[in-house]
C-alpha positions in Angstrom: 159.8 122.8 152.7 159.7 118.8 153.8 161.5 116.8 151.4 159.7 113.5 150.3 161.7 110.8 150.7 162.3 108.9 147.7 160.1 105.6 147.1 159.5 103.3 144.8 157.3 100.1 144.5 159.8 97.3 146.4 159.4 99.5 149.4 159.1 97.3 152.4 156.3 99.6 153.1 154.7 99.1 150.2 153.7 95.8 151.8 151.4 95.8 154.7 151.7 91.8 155.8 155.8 92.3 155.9 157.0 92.0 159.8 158.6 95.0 161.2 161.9 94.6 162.7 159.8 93.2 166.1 158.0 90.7 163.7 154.4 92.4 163.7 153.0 93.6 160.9 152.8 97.3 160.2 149.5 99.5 160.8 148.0 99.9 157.6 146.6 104.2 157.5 144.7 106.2 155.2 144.8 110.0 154.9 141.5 111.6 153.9 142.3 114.7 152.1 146.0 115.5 150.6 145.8 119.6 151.3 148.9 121.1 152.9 148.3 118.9 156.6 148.1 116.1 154.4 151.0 116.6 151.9 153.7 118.4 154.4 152.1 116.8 157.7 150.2 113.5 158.3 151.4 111.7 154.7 155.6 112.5 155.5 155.1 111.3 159.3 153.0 108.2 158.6 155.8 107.5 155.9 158.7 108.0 158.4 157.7 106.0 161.3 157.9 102.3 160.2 154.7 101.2 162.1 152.9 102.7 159.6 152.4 101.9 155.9 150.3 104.4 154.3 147.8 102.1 152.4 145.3 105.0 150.6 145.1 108.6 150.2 141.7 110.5 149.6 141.2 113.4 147.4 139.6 114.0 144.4 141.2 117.1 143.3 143.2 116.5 139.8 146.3 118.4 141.1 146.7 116.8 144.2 146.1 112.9 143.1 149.1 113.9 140.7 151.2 114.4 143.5 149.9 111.9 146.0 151.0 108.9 143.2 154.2 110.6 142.4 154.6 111.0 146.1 153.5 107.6 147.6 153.1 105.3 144.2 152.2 102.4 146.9 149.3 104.2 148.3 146.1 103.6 146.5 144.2 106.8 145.4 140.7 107.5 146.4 138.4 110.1 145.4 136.0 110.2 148.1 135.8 109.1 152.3 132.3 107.3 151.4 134.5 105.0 148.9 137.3 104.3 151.2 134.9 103.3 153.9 133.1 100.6 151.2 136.6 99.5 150.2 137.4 98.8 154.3 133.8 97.1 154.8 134.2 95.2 151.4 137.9 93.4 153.1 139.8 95.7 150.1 141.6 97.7 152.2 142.8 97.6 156.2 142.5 93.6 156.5 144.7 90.8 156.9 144.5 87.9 155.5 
């Protein structure tokens, strides 16, 4: 079992515009479904590697949104790929200003 590391909402990843250490701003990622690749794979690696701040998680199972907010409070939860792609053409998410 992968141990989450523990977060909370002053995160510097939590923050998308904040410089990494060589003063660009991390990439911002979504994961699109939060099934075992998602929970155990893609979500703890993206989370790890500090060019990365995972900005939205996609599922719409009950069970799973549970987890992904108590996992990664900072990502913002989405129920379906159709909404995160309006939110990303609408300047909500994966632009910045």
């Amino acid at each position: 079992m992968i141990r989450q590391p523990a977060l909370s909402g002053e995160d510097h990843k939590s923050h998308p515009q904040v410089a990494r250490a060589n003063g660009r701003p991390s990439l911002r990622a979504a994961i699109i479904g939060f099934g075992i690749s998602g929970r155990v794979f893609h979500a703890p690696l993206i989370q790890a590697d500090d060019s990365y701040v995972l900005e939205a998680i996609v599922t719409s199972d009950p069970g799973r949104v549970k987890v992904a907010r108590a996992s990664y409070p900072h990502a913002r939860i989405i129920a379906t790929p159709e909404q995160l792609f309006a939110k990303v053409d609408e300047g909500e998410l994966g632009r910045v200003s």
